[in-house]
LUMNURO-476893 format. One record per residue: x, y, z of N, C-alpha, C in turn; residue in one letter; residue number from 1. Coordinates in nm, 3 decimals, padded with zeros to 5 digits, always signed. Each point is the difference from the previous one (the first is absolute). Layout:
// LUMNURO-476893
[atom [X; Y; Z]; [X; Y; Z]; [X; Y; Z]; "A"; NUM]
...
//
This chain:
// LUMNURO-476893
[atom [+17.159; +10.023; +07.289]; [+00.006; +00.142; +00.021]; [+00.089; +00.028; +00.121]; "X"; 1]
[atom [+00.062; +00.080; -00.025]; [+00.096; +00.059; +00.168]; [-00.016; +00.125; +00.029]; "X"; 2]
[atom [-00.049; +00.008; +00.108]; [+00.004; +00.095; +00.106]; [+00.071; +00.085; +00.076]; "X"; 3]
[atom [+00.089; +00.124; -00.021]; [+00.090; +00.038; +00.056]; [-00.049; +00.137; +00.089]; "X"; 4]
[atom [+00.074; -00.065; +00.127]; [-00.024; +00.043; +00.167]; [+00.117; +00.091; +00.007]; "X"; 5]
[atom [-00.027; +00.127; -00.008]; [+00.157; +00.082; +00.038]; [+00.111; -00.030; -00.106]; "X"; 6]
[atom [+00.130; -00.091; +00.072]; [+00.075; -00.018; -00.053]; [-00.031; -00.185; -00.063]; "X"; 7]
[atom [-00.115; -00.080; +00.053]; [+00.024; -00.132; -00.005]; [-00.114; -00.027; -00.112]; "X"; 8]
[atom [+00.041; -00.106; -00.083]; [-00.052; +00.006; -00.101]; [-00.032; -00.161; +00.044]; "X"; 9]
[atom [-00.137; -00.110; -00.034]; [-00.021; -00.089; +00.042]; [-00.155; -00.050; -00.095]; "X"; 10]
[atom [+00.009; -00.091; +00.013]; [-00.132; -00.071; -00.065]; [-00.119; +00.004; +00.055]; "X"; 11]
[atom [-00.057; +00.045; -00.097]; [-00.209; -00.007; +00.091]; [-00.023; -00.139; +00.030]; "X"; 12]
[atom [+00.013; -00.002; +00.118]; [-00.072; -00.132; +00.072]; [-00.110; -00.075; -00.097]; "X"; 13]
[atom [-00.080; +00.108; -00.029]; [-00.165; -00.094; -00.090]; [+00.066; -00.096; -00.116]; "X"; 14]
[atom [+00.129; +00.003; -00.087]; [+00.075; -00.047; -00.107]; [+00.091; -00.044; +00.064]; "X"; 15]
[atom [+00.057; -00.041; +00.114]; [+00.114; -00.083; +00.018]; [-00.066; -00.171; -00.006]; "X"; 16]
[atom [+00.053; -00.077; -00.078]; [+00.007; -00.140; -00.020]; [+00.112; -00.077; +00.080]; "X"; 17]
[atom [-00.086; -00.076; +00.135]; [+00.065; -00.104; +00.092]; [+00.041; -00.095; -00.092]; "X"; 18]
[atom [+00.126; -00.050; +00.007]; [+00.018; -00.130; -00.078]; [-00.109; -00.124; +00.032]; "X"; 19]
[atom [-00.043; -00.099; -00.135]; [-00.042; -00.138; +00.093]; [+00.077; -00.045; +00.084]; "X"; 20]
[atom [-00.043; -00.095; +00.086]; [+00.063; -00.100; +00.066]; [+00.021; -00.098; -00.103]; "X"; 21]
[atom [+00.098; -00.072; +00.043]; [+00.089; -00.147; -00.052]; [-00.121; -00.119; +00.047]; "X"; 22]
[atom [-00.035; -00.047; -00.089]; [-00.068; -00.113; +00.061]; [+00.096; -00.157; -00.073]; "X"; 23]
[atom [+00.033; -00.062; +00.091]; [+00.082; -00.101; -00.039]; [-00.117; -00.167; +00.042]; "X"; 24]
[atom [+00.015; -00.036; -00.092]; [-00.022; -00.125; -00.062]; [+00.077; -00.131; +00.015]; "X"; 25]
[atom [+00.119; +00.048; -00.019]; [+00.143; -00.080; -00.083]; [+00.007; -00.103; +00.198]; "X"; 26]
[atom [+00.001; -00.125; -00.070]; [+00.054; -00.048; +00.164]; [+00.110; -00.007; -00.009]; "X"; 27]
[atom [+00.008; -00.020; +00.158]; [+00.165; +00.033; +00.046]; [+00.029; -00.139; +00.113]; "X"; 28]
[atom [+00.130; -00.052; -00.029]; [-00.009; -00.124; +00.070]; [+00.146; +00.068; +00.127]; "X"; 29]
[atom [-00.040; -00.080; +00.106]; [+00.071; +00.020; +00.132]; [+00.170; -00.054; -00.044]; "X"; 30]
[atom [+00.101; +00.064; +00.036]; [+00.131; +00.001; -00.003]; [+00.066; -00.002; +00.104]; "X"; 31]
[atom [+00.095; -00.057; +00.034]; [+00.071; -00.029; +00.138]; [+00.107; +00.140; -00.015]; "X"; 32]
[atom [-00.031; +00.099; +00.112]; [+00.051; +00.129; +00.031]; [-00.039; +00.041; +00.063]; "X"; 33]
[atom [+00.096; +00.129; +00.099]; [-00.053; +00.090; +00.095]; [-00.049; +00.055; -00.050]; "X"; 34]
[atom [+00.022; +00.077; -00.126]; [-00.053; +00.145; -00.024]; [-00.110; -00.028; -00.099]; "X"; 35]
[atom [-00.023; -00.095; -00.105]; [-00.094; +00.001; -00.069]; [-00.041; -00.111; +00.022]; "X"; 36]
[atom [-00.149; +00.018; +00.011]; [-00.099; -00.108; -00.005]; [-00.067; -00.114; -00.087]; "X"; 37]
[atom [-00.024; +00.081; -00.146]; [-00.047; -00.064; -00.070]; [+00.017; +00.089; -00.140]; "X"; 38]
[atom [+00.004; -00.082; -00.125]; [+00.071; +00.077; -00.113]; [-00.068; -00.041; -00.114]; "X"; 39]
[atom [-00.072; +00.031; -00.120]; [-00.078; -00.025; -00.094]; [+00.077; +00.020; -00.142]; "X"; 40]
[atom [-00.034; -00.039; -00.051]; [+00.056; +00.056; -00.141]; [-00.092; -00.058; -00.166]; "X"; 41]
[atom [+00.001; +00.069; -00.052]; [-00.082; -00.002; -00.162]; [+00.073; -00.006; -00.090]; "X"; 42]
[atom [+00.004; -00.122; -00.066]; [+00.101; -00.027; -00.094]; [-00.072; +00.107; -00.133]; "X"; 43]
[atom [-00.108; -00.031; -00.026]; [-00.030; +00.086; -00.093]; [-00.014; +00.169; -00.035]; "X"; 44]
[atom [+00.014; +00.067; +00.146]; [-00.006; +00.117; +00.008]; [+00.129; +00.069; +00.097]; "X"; 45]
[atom [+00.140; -00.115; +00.015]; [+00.087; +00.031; +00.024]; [-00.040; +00.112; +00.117]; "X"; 46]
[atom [-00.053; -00.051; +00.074]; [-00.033; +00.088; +00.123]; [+00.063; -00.128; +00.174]; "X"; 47]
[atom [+00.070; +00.083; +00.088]; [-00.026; -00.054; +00.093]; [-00.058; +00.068; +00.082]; "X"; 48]
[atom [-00.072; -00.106; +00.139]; [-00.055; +00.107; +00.095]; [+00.104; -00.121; +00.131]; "X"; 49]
[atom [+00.091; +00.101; +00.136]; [+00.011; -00.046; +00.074]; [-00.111; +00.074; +00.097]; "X"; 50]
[atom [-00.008; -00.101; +00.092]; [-00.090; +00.031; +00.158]; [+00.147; +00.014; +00.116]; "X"; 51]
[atom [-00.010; +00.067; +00.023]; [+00.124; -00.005; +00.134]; [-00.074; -00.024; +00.127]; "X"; 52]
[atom [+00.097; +00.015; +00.075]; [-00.062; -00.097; +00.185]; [-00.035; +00.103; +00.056]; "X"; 53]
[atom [-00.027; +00.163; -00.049]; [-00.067; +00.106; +00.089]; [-00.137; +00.014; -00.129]; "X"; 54]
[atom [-00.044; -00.078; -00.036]; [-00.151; -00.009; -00.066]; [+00.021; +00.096; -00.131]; "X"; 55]
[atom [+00.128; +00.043; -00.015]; [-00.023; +00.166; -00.125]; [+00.042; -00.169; -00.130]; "X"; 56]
[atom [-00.071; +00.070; -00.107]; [-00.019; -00.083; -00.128]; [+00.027; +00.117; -00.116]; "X"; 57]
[atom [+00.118; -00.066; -00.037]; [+00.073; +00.069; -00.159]; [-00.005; -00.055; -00.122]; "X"; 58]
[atom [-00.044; +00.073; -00.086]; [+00.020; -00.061; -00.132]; [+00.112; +00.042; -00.105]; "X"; 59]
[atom [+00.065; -00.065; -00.040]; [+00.114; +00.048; -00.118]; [-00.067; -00.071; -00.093]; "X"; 60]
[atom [+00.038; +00.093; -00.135]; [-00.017; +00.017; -00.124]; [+00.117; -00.026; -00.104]; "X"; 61]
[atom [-00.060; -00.079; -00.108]; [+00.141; -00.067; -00.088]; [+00.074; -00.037; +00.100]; "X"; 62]
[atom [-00.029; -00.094; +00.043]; [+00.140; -00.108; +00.076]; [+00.042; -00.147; -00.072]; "X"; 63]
[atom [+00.103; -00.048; -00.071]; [-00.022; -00.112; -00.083]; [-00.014; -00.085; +00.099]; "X"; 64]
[atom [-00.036; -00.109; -00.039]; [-00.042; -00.136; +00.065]; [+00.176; -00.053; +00.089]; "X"; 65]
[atom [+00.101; +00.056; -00.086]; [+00.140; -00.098; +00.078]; [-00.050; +00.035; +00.143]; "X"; 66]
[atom [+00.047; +00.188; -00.010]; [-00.011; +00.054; +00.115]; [-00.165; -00.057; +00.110]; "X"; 67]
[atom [-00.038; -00.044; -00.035]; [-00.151; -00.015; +00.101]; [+00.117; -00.164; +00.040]; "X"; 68]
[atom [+00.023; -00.136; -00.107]; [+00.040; -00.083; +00.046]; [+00.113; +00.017; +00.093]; "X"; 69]
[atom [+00.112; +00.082; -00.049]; [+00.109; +00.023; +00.084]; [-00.017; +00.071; +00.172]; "X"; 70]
[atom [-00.148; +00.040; -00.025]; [+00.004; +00.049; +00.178]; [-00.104; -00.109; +00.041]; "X"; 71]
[atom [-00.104; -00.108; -00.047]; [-00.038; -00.090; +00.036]; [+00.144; -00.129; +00.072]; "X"; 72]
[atom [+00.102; +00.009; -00.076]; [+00.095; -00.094; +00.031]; [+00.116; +00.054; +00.076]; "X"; 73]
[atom [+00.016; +00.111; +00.043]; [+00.092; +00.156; +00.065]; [-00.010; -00.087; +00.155]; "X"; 74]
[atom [+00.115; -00.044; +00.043]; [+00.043; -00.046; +00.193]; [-00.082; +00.111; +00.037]; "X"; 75]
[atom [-00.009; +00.136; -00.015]; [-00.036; +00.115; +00.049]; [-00.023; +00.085; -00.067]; "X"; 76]
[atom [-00.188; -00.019; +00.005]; [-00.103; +00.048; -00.124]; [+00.030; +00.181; +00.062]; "X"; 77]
[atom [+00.048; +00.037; +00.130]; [-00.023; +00.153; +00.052]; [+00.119; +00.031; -00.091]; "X"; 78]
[atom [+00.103; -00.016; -00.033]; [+00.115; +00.003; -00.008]; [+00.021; -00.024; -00.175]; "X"; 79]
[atom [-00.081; -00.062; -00.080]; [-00.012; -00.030; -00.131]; [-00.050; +00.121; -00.033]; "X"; 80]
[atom [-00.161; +00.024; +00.084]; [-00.055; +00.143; +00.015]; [+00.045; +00.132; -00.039]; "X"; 81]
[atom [+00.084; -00.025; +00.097]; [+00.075; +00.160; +00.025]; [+00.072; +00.025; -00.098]; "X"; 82]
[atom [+00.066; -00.126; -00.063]; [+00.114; +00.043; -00.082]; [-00.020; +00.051; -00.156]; "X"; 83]
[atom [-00.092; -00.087; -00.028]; [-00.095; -00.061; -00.101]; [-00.123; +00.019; -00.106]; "X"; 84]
[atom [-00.082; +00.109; +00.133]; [-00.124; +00.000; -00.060]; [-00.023; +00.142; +00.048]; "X"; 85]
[atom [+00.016; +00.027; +00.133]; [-00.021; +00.143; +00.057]; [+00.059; +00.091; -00.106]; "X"; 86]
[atom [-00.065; +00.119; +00.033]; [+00.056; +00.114; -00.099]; [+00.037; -00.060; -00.168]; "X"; 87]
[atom [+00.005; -00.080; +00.013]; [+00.043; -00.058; -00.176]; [-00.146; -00.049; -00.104]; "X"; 88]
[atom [-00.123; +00.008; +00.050]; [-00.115; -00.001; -00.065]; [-00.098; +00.101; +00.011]; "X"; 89]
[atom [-00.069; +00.024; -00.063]; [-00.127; +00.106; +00.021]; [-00.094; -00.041; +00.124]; "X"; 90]
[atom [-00.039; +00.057; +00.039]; [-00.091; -00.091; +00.164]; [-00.112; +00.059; +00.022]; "X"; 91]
[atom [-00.154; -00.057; +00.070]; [-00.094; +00.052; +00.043]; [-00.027; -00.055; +00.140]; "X"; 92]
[atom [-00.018; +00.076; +00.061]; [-00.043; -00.059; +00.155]; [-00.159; -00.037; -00.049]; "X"; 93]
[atom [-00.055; -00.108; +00.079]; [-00.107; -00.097; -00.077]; [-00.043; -00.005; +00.181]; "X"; 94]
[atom [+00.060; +00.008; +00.134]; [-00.069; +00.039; +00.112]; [+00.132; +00.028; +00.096]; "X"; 95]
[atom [-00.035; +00.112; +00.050]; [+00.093; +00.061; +00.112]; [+00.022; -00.095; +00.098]; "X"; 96]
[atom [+00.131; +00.026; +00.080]; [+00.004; -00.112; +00.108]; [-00.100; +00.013; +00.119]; "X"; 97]
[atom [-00.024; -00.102; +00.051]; [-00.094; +00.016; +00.107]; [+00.099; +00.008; +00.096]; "X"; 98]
[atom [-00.086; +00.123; +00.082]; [+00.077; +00.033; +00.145]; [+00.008; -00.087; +00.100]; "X"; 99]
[atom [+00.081; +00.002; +00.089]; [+00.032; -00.101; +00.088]; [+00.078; -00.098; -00.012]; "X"; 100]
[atom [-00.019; -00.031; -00.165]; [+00.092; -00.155; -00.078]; [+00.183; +00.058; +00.017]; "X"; 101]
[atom [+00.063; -00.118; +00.010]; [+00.096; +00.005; -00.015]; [+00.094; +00.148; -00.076]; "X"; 102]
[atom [+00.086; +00.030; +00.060]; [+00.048; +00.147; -00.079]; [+00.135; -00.070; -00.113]; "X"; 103]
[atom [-00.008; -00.126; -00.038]; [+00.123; -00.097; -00.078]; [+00.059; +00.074; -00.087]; "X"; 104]
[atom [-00.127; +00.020; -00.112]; [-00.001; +00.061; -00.144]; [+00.086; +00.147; -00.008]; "X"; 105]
[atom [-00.015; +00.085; +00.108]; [+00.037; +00.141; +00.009]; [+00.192; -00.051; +00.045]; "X"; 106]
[atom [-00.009; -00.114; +00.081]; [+00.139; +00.007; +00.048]; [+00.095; -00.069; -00.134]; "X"; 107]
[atom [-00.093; -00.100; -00.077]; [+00.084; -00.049; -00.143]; [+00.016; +00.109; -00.101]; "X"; 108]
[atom [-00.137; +00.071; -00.032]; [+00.030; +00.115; -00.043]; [+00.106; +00.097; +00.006]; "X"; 109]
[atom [+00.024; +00.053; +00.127]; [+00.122; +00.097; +00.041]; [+00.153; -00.017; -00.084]; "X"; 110]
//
């Protein structure tokens, strides 16, 4: 149902649906890099999840298996990343970065 305030038209709080949370399962093994930590992947559900070095955890969707091997074997998994996988798959944040951690991810990102 929506509720309209004056000019602003907006959703009744009592019917707005929070998304679930991501609960991840899938292990993720440690990778030699600044920016990412540790990287998982499901051959059967063509899903990866990376962990980066500021604690935030992503999941992409339909990723084939080359691409998961080709950034397992990538001189520079930030850099395979960026080119590779960012923006080019569907994605769910699975846990925000923790504050304080490293700011890496935002500067590979950019």
């Amino acid at each position: 149902m929506l509720t309209t305030v004056g000019e602003l038209c907006c959703a009744d709080p009592s019917e707005s649906q929070s998304p679930q949370p991501i609960i991840s399962h899938m292990p993720r093994q440690p990778v030699d890099s600044t920016a990412i930590a540790k990287v998982g992947y499901s051959k059967r559900r063509h899903i990866l999840e990376i962990e980066f070095a500021n604690g935030a955890v992503y999941r992409y969707l339909d990723v084939p298996a080359s691409v998961y091997r080709d950034l397992m074997s990538a001189e520079s998994k930030a850099r395979y990343y960026d080119f590779n996988i960012r923006k080019k798959y569907r994605s769910d944040r699975v846990r925000p970065r923790i504050k304080g951690q490293s700011e890496i991810e935002n500067a590979v990102a950019s």
